[in-house]
MARVO-184496 format. One line per 5 residues: their letters; for each residue x, y, z of C-alpha. Coordinates in Angstrom, 1 decimal, decimal comma. Layout:
% residues N
a = X/Y/Z | ...
END
This chain:
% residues 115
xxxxx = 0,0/0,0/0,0 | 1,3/3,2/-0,9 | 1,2/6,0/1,5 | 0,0/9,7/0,5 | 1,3/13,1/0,9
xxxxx = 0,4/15,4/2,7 | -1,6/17,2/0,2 | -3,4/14,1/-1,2 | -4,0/13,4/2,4 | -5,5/16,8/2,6
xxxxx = -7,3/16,6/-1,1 | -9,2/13,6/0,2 | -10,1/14,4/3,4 | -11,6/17,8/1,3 | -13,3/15,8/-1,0
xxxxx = -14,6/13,6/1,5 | -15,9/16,6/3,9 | -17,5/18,1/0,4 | -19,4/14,9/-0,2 | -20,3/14,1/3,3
xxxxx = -22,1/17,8/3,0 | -23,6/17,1/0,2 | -25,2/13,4/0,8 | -28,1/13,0/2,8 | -26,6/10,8/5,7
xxxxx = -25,4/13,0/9,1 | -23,3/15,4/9,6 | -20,7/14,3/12,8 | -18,2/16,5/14,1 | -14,9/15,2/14,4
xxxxx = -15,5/14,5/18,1 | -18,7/12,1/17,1 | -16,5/10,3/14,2 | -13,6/10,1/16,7 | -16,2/8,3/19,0
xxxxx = -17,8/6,3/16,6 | -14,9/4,7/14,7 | -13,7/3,8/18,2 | -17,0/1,6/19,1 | -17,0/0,1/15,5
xxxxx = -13,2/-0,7/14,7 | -12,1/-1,3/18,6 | -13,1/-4,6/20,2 | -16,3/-3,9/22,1 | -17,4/-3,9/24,9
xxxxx = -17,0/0,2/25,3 | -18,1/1,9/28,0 | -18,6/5,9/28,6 | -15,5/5,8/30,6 | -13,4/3,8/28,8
xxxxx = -14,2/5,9/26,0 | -13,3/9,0/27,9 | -10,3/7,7/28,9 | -9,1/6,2/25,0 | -9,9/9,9/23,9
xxxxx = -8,6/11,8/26,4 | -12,0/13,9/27,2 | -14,5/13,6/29,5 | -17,6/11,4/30,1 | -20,0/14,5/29,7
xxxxx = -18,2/15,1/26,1 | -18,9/11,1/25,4 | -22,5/11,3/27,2 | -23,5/14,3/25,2 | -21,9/12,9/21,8
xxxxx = -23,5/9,4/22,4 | -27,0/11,2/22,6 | -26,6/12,8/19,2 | -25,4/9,6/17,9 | -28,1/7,4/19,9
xxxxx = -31,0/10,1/18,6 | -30,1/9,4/14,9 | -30,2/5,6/15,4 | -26,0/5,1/15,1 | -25,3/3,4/18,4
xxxxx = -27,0/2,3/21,5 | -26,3/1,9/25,2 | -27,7/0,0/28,0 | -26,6/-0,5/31,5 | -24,1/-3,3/32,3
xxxxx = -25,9/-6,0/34,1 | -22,8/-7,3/36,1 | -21,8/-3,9/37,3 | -24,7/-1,2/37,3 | -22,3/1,6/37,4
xxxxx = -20,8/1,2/33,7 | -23,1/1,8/31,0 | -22,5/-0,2/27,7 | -22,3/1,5/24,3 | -23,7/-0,7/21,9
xxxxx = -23,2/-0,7/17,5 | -26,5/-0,8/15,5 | -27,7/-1,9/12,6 | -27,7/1,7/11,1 | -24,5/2,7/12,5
xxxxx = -23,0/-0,1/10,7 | -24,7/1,1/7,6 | -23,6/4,6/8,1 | -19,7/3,7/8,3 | -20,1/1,4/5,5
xxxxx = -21,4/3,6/3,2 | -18,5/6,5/4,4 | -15,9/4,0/4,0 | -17,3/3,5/0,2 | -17,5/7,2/-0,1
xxxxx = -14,1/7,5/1,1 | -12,6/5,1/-1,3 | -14,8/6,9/-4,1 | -13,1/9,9/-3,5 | -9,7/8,6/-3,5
xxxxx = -9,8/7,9/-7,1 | -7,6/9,9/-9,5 | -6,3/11,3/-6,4 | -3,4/13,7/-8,3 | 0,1/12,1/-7,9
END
């Protein structure tokens, strides 16, 4: 695999933002992508904590991200029957979906990318 420049990094993360605005799926601030790739590519099982402490922010910044991300259907939560305290974070259907479709939008937009 062949790595990109900086500016073809920068081309396609431009095209990528451009076509995000322009499809009819979300809009996520980087924050709510940061958190969302993390529950779909890391092993589960994530909690709010763990996730604060992974990204370096605080469980209000996960709590108030995760009910975004729970109102439009891209993850769950529920609390942890063995230990009350921890709440689980939980991938969905549509949350799979929706980073499906951005990885295939992603990899659209890396075509032709100039050299």
């Amino acid at each position: 695999m062949s790595s990109l420049r900086a500016s073809q990094a920068l081309m396609l993360w431009h095209r990528t933002a451009l076509a995000q605005v322009r499809d009819d799926d979300p809009d996520l601030s980087a924050r709510q992508m940061a958190i969302l790739l993390t529950i779909y590519l890391d092993a589960p099982p994530h909690t709010v904590r763990g996730l604060a402490d992974h990204l370096g922010v605080t469980k209000p910044v996960i709590t108030r991200a995760l009910d975004t991300m729970g109102t439009l259907g891209l993850v769950g939560r529920r609390r942890d029957e063995r230990d009350r305290r921890n709440v689980l974070v939980q991938r969905t259907v549509d949350g799979s979906e929706y980073l499906e479709r951005l990885g295939q939008l992603i990899a659209k937009q890396s075509e032709g990318l100039p050299a």
